[in-house]
N, C-alpha and C positions, 0 to 999 in steps of 0.2 A: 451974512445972509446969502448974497449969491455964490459964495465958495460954495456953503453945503449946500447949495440948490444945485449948483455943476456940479458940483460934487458926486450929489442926487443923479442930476442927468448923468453924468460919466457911468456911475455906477448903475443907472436903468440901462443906460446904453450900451454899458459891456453883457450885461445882462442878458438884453434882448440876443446881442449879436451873434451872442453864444447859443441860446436858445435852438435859433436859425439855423443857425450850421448842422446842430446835433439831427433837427428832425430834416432837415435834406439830406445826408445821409443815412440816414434810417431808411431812410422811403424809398432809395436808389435801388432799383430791382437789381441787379448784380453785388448788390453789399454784400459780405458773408456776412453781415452779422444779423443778415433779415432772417427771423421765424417763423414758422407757422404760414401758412398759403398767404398769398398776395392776390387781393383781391382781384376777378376779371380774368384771371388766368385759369384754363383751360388744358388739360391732356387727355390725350384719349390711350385708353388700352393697347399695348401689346397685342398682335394675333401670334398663335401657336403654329409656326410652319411644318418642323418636322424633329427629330422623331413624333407620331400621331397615331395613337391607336396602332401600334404596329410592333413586332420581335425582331429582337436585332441580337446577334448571337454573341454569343461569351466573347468568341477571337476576334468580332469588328468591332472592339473597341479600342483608346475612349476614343465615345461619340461625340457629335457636338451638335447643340441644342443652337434651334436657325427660328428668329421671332420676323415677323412685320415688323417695322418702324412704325414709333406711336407719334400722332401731331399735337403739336403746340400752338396757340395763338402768345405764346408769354416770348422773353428776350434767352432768357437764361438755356443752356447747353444741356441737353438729356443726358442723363444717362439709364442704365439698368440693371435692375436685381433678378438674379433664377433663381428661383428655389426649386428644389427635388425630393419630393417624400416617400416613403412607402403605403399611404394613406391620403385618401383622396381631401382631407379635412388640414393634411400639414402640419397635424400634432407632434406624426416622427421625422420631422427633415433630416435627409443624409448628406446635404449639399445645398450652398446657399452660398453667394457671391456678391454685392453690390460693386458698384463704378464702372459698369463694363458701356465703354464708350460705343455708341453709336456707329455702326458699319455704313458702307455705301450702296448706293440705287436701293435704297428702303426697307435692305434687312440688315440684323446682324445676329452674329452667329458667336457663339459662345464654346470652343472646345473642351470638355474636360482633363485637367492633367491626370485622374487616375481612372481605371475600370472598374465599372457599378458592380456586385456580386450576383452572381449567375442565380436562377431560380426565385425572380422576383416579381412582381409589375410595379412599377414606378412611376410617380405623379409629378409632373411640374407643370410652372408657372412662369411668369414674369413677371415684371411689371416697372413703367417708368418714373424717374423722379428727376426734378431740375434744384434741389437742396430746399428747397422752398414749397414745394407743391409735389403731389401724387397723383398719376394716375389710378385708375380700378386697376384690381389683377387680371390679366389676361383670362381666357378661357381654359380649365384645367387639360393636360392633353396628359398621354398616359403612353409605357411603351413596357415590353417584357422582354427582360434579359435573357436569355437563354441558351442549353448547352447543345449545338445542334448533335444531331446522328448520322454519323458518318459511317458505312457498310461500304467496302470494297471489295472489288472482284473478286472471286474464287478462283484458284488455281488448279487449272484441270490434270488429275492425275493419270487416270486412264478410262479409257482406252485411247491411245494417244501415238501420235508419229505415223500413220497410215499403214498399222499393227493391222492384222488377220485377231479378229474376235475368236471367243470359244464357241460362240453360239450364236442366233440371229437374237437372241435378249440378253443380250450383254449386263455384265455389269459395270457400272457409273459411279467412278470414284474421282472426288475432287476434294483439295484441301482447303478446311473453313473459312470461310472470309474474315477479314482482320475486322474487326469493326471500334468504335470508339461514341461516347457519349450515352445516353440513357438507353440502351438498347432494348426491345422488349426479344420474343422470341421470335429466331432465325430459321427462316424456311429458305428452301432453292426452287427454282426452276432451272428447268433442264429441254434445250430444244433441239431437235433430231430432223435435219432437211438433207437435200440431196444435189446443195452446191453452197457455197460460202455467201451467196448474198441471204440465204434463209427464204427466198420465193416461195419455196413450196414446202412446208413443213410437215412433217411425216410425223412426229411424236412430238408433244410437249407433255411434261410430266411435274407435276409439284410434291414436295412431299419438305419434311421435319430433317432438322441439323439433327447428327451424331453427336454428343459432348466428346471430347476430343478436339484432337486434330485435323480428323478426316472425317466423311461424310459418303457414303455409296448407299445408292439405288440399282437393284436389281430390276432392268427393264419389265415394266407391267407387261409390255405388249410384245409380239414379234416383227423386228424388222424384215426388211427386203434381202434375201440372199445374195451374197458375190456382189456386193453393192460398195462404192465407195461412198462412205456418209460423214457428212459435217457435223460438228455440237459444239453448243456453249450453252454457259449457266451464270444464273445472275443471282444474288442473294436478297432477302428485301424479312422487315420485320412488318409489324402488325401498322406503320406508317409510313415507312422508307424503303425504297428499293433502291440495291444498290444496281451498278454497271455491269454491263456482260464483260463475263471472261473475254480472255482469246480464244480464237474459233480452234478447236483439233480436229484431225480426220482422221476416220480409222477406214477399216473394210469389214461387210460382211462375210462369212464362211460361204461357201458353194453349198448348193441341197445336198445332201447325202444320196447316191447314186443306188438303186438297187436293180441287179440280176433280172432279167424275165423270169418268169416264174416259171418252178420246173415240179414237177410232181415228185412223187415218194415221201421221204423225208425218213423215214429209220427212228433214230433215240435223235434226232434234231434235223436242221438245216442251216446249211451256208447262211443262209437269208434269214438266220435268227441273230439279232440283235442284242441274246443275249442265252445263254445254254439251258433251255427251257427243261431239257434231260435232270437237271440237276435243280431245278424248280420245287418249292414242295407245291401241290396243288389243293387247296384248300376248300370250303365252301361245300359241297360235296361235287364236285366235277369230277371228268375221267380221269384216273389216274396217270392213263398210260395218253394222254394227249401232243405230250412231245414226240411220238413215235406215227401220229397222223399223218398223212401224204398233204404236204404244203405244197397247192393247187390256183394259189393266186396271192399276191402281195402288196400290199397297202402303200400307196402313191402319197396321199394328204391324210393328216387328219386337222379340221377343221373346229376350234372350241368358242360356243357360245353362249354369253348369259342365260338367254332362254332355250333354247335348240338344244344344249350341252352337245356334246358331240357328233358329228359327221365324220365318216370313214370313206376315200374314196379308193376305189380300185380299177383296173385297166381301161375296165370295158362295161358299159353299162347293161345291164338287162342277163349279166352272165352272174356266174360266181361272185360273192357268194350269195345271189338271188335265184339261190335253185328251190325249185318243189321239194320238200319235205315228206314220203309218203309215207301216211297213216296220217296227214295233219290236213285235216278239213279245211273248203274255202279256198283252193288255191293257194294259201298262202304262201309267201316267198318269206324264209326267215332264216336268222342266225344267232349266235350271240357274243357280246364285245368281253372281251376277256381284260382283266387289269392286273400287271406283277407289281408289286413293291419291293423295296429294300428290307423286308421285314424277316429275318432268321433266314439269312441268304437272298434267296428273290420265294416271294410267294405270290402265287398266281390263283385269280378265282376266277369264274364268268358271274357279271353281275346285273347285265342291260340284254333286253332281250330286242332282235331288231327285225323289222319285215321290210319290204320292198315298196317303195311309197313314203316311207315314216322319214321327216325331214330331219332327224337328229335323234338320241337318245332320248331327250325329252329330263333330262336331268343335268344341271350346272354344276356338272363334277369338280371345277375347279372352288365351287361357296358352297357345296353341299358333302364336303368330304363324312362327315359325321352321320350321315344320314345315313349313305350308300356304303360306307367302309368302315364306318368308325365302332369302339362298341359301344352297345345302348341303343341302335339308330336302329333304322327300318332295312329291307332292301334285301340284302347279306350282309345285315348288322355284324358285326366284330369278325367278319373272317380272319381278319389282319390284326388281332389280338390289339393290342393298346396303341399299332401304330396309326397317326389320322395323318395323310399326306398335307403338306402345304404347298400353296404358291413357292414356285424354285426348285420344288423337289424332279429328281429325274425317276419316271415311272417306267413300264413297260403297255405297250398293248397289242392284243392281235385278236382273231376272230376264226368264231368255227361254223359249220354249218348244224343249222335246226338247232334246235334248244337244251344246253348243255349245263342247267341250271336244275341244281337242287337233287341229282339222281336221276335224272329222266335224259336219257342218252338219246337222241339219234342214230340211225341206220349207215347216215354217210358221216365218212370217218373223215372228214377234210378239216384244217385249218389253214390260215394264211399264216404269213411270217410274222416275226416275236421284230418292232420297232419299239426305240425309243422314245420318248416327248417331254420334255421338259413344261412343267403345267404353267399356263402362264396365269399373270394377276388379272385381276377386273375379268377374269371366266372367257376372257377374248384371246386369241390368239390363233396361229396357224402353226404345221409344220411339215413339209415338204420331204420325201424322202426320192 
């Protein structure tokens, strides 16, 4: 009887003892072999430091993903999981980590060993665990991989080395800028001052890349004569601009110098700019107009959008603002003669002009078609199918009283046959 009742006890008692031990180990919060959260225990979220709502470019990577530290009231050692999607839900994860030990002073930061693929936005998260318990997921933060646009300086071709130009509207050739990443389309600027800090700026100009290698603009406008002038040019597309070149200096040409004016003139003159004798003259004008006494000679001519041109000469209130007689009203008139390069030089008179009148009142340089062209008004086609453009070198000169259409004048005078190069934007000057 009392063996198997000790018995009994020994064996309750081994029983019990066993029991005991199993469940204080179970219960010991640092066990591994505890499940599922332990009651009491507490973690809070991850916050999302950086990358955050922001582009980080192809070549600065890998990045590294920088969290808040999350708090615990439990015993057990945090650590934490990133995950990375391309979907703000984390159905597609591209990247996922757990065990990433806890950092120091309250963040830690998580480097990537490879580079995320260009052309993306990308979603992560955190979040902490102690083997036993979870935190929520942090707040989702989001970043966009991308290939930046890189445009670098243009290399100025010419006019370059503190070269003498051909003309005060030079032409601006530079070689295209290298550029690299999603480019869209490449324009220049182009800026024209008259010392290297650029203070005072005389021309800016924009305008469309050449395909090639090289890229020129023919100055819209006329510079300053016998001038030493500074430029550089910067590239930029439809979101980036790129860096100004290095600055070059060229010169402008001196005005072209003309003779006092001398009278007579024959089959031409010295002070014709170009052999008016061998001219054909078109429009119905005088024939024999090359052999006219050249009685005064063209100083400026002056071009603008509205006004179209101005003609200046010596002396005001003289030649050519003589009385006309048989032409009522006093009036003071002449008319402005224009040669083209068309089957040699062809010469018509096409603007009729009196003393007062602030300009032609026509923008020859936008209204080529109208005044020259065939089809147009004015002296529609005198100049057969040629229509001048912006660059082209024209001639002009002027006669007295009105020399348009068959109706001659009494006085046989003209001024001298100058050149002009017409410039863009209907603006420009040029000096002789």
């Amino acid at each position: 009887m009392r063996r198997v009742l000790f018995a009994g006890l020994i064996v309750v008692a081994v029983g019990s003892t066993s029991g005991c031990v199993d469940a204080e180990k179970s219960s010991h919060p640092l066990a591994p072999t505890v499940a599922g959260p332990i009651p009491g225990v507490s973690i809070t979220a991850p916050s999302p430091m950086q990358p955050v709502n922001t582009k980080v470019a192809v070549d600065q990577q890998p990045l590294t993903l920088m969290i808040g530290n999350s708090a615990t009231n439990g015993v057990r050692p945090l650590s934490y999981e990133f995950d990375i999607a391309i979907d703000n839900k984390f159905a597609n994860t591209v990247f996922s980590q757990k065990g990433v030990a806890p950092g120091t002073s309250g963040q830690t930061g998580l480097r990537l060993s490879d580079a995320l693929a260009t052309g993306h936005t990308y979603y992560w998260r955190a979040q902490a665990q102690d083997g036993a318990n979870s935190s929520a997921y942090s707040a989702t933060a989001s970043f966009d991989v991308y290939t930046p646009i890189v445009i670098q300086a243009p290399v100025l071709v010419s006019p370059v080395g503190n070269n003498t130009t051909d003309s005060t509207s030079p032409r601006f050739t530079l070689a295209n800028a290298v550029r690299s990443g999603p480019v869209g389309a490449i324009g220049y600027t182009i800026e024209v001052a008259d010392s290297d800090t650029f203070a005072n700026k005389l021309a800016i100009w924009t305008f469309g890349e050449t395909p090639g290698s090289q890229t020129s603009l023919d100055a819209p406008g006329v510079l300053p004569a016998n001038k030493q002038l500074f430029w550089h040019a910067r590239a930029f597309d439809p979101t980036t601009t790129g860096p100004y070149s290095i600055t070059a200096v060229f010169k402008t040409p001196a005005p072209v110098t003309i003779a006092p004016p001398i009278a007579g003139g024959g089959a031409g003159s010295a002070l014709d700019q170009i052999n008016l004798a061998q001219a054909s003259i078109v429009g119905g004008g005088p024939a024999d107009v090359a052999s006219w006494a050249v009685t005064t000679n063209i100083q400026r001519i002056d071009f603008n959008p509205s006004s179209g041109l101005w003609l200046t000469f010596p002396a005001a209130n003289t030649w050519p603002d003589q009385l006309i007689p048989g032409w009522g009203g006093g009036t003071l008139q002449y008319t402005v003669w224009a040669c083209v390069p068309a089957n040699g030089w062809s010469c018509a008179g096409f603007i009729q002009m009196w003393k007062g009148r602030p300009g032609t009142g026509a923008p020859l340089p936008s209204n080529y078609t109208y005044w020259w062209g065939p089809g147009g008004g004015g002296t529609a086609g005198v100049f057969g199918s040629y229509v001048p453009q912006p660059g082209d070198t024209i001639a002009f000169f002027v006669t007295a009283g009105n020399e348009r259409g068959g109706t001659y004048s009494v006085i046989r005078e003209r001024s001298n046959v100058v050149l002009a190069t017409l410039p863009y934007g209907d603006s420009g000057s040029v000096s002789y």
